[in-house]
PABA-106112 format. One record per residue: residue in three letters; residue number from 1; z, y, x of N, C-alpha, C in turn. Coordinates in Angstrom, 2 decimals. Example, Ala and Ser with C-alpha at 12.3 -4.5 7.8 and 13.67 -1.06 7.14 Angstrom:
BEGIN
Ala/1/7.80/-5.69/13.19/7.80/-4.50/12.30/7.80/-3.30/13.20
Ser/2/7.08/-2.25/12.85/7.14/-1.06/13.67/7.87/0.03/12.90
# end
This chain:
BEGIN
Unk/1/0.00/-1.18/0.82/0.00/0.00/0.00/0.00/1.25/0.87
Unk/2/0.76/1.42/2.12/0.53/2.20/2.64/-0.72/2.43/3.76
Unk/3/-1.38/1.68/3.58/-2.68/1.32/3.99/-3.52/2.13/3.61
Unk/4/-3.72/2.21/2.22/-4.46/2.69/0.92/-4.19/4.44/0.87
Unk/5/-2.48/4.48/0.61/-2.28/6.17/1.02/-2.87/6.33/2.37
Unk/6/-2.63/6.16/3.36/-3.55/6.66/4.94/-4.52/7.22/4.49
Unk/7/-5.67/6.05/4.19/-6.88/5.63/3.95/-7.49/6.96/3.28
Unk/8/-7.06/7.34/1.88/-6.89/8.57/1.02/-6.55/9.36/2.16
Unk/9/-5.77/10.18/2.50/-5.36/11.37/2.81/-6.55/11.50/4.05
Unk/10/-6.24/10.58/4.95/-7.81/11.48/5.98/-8.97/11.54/5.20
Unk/11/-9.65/10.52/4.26/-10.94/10.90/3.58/-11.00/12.17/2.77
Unk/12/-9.75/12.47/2.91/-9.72/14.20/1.79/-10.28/15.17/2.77
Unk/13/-9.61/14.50/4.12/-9.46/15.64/4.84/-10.78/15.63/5.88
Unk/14/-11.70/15.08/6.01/-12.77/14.58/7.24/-13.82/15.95/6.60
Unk/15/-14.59/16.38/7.51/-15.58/16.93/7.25/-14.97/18.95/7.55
Unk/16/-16.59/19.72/6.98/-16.40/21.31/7.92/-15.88/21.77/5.91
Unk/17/-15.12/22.93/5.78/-14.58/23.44/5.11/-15.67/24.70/4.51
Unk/18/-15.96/25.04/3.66/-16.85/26.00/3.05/-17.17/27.49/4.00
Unk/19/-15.62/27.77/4.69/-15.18/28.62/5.14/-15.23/28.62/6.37
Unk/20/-15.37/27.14/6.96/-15.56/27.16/8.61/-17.06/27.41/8.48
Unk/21/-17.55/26.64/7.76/-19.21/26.56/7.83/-19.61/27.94/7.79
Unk/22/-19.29/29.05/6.77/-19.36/30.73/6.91/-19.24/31.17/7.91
Unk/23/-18.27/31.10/8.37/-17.81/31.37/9.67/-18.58/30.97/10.70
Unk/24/-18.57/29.92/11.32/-20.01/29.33/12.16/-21.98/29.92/11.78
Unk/25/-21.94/30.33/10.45/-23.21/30.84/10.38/-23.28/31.89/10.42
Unk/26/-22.09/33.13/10.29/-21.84/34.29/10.76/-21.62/34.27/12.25
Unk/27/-21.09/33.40/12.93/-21.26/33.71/14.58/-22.77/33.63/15.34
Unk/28/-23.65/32.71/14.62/-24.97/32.42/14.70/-25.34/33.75/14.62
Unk/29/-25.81/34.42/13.59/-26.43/35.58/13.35/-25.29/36.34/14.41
Unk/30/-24.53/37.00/14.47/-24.45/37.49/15.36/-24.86/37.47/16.99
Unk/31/-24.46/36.25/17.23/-25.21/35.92/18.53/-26.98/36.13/18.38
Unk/32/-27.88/36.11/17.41/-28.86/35.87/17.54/-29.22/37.27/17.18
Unk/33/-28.61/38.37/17.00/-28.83/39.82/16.88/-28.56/40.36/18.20
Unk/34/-28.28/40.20/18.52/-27.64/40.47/20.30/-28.58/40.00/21.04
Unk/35/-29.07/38.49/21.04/-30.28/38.12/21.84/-31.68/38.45/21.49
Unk/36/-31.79/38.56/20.41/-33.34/39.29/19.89/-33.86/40.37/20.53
Unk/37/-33.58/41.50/20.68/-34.03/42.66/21.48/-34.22/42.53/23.13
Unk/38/-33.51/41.53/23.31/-33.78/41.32/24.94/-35.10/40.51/24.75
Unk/39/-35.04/39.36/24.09/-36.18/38.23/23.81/-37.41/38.83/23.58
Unk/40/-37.39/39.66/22.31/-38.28/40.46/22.49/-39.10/41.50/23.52
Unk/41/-38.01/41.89/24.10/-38.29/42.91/25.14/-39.26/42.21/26.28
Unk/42/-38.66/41.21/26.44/-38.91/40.34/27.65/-40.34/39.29/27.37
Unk/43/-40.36/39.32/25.98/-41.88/38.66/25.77/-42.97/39.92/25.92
Unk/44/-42.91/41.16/25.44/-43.31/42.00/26.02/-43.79/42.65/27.33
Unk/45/-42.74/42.60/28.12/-43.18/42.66/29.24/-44.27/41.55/29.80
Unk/46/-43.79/40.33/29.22/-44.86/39.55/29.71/-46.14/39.63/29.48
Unk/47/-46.06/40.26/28.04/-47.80/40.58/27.38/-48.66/41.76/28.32
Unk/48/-47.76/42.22/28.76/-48.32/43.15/29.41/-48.79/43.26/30.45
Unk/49/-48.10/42.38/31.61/-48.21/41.84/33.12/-49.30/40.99/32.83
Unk/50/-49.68/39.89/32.07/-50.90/39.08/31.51/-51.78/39.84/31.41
Unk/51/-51.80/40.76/30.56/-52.90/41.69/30.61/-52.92/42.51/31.47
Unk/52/-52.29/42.64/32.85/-52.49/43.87/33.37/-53.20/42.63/34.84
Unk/53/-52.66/41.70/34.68/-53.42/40.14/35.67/-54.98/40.34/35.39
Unk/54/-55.31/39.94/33.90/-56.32/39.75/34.03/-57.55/41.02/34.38
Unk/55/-56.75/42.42/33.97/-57.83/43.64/34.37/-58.07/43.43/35.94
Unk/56/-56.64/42.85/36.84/-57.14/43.26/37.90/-58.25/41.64/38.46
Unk/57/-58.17/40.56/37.80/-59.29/39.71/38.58/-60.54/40.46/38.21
Unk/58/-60.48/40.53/36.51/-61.68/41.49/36.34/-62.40/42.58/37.10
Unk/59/-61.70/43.23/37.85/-62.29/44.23/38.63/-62.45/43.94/39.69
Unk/60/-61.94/42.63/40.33/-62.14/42.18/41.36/-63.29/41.32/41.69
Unk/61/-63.50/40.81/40.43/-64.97/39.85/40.03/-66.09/40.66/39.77
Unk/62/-66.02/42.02/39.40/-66.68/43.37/39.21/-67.32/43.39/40.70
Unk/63/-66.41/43.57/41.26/-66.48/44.15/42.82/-66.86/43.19/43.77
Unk/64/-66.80/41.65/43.42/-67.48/40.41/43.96/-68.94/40.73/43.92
Unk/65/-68.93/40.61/42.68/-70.19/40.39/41.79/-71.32/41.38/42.16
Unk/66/-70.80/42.62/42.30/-71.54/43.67/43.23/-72.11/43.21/44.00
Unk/67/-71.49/43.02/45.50/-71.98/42.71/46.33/-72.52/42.04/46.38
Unk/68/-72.38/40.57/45.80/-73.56/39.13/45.85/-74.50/40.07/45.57
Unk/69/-74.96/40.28/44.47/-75.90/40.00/43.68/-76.59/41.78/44.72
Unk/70/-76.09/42.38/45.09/-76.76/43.40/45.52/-77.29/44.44/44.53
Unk/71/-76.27/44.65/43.42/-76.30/45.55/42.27/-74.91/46.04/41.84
Unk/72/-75.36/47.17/41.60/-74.40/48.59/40.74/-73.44/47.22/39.20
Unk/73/-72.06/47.50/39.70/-70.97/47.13/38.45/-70.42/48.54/38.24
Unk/74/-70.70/48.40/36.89/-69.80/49.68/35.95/-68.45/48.75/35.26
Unk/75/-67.57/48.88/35.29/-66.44/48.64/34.70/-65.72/49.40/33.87
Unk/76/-66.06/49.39/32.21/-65.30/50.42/31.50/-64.50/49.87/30.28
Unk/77/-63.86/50.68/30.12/-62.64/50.58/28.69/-63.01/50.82/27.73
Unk/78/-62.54/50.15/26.74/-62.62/50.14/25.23/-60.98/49.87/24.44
Unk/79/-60.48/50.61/23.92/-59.30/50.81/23.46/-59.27/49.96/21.16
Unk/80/-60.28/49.14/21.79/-60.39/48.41/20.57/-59.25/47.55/20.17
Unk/81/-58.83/46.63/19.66/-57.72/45.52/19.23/-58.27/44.37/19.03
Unk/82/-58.03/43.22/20.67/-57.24/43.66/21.32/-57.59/44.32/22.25
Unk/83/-57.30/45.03/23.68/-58.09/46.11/24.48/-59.07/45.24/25.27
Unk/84/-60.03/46.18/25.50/-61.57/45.59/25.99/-61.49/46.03/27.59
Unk/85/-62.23/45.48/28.35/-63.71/46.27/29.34/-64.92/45.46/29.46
Unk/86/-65.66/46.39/29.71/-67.04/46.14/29.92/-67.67/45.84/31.17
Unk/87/-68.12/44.94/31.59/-68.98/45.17/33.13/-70.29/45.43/32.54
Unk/88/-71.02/46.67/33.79/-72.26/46.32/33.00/-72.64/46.82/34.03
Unk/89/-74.67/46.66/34.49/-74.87/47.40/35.59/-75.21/48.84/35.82
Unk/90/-75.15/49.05/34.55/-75.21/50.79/34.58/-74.69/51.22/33.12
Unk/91/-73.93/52.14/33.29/-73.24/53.03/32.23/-73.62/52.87/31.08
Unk/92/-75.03/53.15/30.60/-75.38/53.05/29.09/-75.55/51.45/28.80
Unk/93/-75.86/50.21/29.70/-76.28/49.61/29.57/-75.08/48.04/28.66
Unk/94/-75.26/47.14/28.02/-74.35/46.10/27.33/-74.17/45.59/28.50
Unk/95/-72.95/44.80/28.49/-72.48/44.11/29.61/-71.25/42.85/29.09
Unk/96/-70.95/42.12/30.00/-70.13/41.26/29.73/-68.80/42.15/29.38
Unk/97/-68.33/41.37/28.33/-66.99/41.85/27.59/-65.84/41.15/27.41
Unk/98/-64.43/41.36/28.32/-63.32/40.62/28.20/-62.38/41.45/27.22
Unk/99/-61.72/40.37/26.78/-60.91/41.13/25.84/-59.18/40.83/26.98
Unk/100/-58.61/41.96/27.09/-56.99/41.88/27.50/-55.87/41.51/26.43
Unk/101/-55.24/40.45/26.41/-54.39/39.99/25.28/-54.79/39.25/24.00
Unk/102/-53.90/39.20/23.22/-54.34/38.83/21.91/-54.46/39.96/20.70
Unk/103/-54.94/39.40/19.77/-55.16/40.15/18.61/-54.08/40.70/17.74
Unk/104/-53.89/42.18/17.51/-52.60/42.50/17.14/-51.59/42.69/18.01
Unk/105/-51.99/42.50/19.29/-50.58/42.67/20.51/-50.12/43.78/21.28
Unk/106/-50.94/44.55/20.13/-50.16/46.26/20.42/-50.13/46.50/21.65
Unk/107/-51.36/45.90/22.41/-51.31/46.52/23.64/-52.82/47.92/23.87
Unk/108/-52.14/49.06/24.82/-53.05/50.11/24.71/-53.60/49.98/26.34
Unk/109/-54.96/50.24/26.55/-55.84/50.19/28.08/-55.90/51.71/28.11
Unk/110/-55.72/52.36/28.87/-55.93/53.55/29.70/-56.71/53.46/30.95
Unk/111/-57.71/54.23/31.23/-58.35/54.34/32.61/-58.75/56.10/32.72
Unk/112/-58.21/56.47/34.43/-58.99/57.62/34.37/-58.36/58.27/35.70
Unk/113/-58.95/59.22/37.12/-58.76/59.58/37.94/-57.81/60.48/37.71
Unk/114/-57.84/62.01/38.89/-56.26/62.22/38.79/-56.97/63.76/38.31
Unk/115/-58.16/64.03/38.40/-58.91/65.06/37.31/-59.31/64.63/36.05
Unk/116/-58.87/63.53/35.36/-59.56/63.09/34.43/-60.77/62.65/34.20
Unk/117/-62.21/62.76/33.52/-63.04/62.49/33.54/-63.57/60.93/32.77
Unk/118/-64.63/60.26/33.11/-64.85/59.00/32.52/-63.89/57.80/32.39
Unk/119/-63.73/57.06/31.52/-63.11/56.01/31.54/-63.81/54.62/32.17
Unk/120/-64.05/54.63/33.87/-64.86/53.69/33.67/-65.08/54.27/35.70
Unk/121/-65.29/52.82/36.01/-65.14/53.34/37.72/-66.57/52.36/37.91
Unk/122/-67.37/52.39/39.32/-68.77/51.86/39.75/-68.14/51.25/41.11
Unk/123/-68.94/49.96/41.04/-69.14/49.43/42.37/-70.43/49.79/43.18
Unk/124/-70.49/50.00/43.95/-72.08/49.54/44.60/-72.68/48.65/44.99
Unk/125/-73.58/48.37/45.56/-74.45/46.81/46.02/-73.34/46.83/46.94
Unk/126/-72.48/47.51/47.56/-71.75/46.82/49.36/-70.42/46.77/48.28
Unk/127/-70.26/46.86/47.26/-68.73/46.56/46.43/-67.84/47.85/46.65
Unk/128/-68.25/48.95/47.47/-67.22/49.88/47.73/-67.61/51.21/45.78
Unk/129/-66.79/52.08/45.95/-66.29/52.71/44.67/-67.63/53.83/44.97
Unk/130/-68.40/54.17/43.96/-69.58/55.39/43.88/-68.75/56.14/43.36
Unk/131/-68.06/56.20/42.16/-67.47/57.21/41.77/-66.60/57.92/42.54
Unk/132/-66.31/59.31/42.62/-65.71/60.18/43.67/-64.21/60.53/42.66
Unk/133/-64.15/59.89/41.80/-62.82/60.22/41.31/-61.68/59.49/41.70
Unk/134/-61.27/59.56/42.79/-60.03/57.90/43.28/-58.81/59.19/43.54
Unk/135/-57.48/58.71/43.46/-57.33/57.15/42.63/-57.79/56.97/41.28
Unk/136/-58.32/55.64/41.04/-58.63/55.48/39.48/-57.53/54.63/39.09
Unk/137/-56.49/54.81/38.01/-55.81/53.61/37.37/-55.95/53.42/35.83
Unk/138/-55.87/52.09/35.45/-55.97/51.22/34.71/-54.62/51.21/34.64
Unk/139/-54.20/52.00/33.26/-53.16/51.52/32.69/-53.00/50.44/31.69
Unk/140/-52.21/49.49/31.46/-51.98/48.68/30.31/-50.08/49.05/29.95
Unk/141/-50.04/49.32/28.67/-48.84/49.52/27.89/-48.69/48.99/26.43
Unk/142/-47.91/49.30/25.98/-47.67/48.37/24.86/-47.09/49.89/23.88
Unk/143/-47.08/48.95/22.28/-46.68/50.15/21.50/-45.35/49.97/20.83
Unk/144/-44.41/48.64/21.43/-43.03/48.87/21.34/-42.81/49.15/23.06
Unk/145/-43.24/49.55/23.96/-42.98/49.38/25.31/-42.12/50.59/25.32
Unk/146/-40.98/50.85/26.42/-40.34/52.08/26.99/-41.01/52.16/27.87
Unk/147/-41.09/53.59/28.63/-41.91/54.64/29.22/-42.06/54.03/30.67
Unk/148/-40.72/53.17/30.90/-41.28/52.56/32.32/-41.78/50.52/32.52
Unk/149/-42.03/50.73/31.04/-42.82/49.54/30.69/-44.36/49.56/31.02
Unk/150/-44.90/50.43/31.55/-46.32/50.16/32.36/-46.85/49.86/33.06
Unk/151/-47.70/49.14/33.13/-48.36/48.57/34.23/-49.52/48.83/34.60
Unk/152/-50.33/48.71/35.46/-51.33/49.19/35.85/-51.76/48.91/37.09
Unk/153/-52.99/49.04/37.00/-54.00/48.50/38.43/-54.64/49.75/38.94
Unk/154/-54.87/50.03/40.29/-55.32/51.39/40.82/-56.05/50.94/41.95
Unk/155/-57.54/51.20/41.37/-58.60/51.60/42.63/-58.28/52.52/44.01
Unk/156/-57.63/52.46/44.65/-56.74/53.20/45.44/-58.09/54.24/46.69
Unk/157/-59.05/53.20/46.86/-59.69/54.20/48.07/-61.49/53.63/47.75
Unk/158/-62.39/54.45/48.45/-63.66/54.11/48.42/-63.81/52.71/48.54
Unk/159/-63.56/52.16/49.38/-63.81/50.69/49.67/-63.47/49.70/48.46
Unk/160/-62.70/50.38/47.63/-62.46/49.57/46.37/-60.70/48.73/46.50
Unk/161/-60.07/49.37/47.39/-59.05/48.70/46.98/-57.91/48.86/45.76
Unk/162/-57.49/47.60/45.35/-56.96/47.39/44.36/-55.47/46.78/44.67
Unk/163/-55.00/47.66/43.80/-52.74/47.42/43.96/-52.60/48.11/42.39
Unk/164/-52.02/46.52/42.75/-51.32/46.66/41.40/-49.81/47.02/41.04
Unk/165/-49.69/48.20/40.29/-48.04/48.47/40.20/-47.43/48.75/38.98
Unk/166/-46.45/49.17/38.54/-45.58/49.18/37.78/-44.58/50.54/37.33
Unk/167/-44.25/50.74/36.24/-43.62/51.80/36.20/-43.50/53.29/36.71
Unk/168/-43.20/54.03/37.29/-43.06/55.22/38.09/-44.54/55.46/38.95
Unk/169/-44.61/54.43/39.31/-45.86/54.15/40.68/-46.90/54.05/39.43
Unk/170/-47.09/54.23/38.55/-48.57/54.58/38.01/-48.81/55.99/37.81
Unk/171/-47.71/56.90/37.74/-47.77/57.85/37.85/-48.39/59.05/38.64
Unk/172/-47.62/58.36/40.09/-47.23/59.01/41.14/-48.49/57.85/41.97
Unk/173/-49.78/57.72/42.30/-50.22/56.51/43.01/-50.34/57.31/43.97
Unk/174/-50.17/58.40/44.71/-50.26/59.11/45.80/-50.02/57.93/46.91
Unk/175/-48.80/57.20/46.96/-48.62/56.72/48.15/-48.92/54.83/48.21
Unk/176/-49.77/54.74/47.07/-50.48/53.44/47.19/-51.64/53.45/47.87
Unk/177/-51.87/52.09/48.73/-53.00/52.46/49.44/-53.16/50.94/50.02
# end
């Protein structure tokens, strides 16, 4: 008989309480409000470094591609969704078209020297830069990004070199080289 009472009293008692279970799904959401904005933040940045990777093979395959072939690469921007450039062998002309990112990924392409001017830099047949506007940078940013969330690639000198940087230093490319 006292077997039977035992038996009863823990089966009343086994299992989570209405109130623990609240409790445990209120610590959840909290914890997962706290980690969201970093998670986010941090997938961001990544969208951006991805896209700021692929502008620079792009311009580097620009600047290959020159030289083989012994013809003029135009490399220009298109601020479409998701952001574009163009290679092409001359300015007015259609050209191969990469897209940077995915669709909807709120990412924005910027290009342009330190007078402003075209969005869009030239190789020559020897791969070095025709255009006289250097530095040229290729910004990529985002439209939840903070201000030192940018990235960017910079044509740094005639010969066509390319450095890629980050934050402050897209600003200031004076001392990239």
């Amino acid at each position: 008989m006292a077997y039977k009472k035992l038996l009863r009293s823990t089966s009343s008692t086994a299992g989570f309480s209405i109130l623990e279970m609240l409790v445990i799904v209120i610590m959840v959401g909290i914890l997962a409000a706290i980690a969201a904005p970093g998670w986010l933040g941090y997938l961001n940045r990544q969208r951006i470094s991805r896209a700021r990777g692929e502008l620079a093979q792009a311009l580097q395959q620009a600047q290959i591609d020159a030289s083989q072939q012994n013809q003029t690469r135009v490399v220009k921007i298109s601020s479409a969704n998701p952001p574009q450039i163009e290679i092409s062998s001359t300015p007015t002309a259609a050209g191969r078209v990469i897209e940077l990112g995915e669709q909807n990924s709120e990412l924005n392409l910027t290009g342009g020297g330190p007078s402003g001017g075209a969005a869009s830099v030239s190789f020559d047949y020897k791969g070095t830069v025709t255009s006289g506007n250097l530095p040229f940078v290729f910004s990529v940013t985002s439209d939840n990004a903070s201000a030192n969330n940018v990235r960017c690639v910079v044509v740094s000198t005639l010969l066509g070199n390319l450095v890629q940087a980050e934050g402050n230093e897209c600003n200031d490319v004076s001392g990239l080289n």
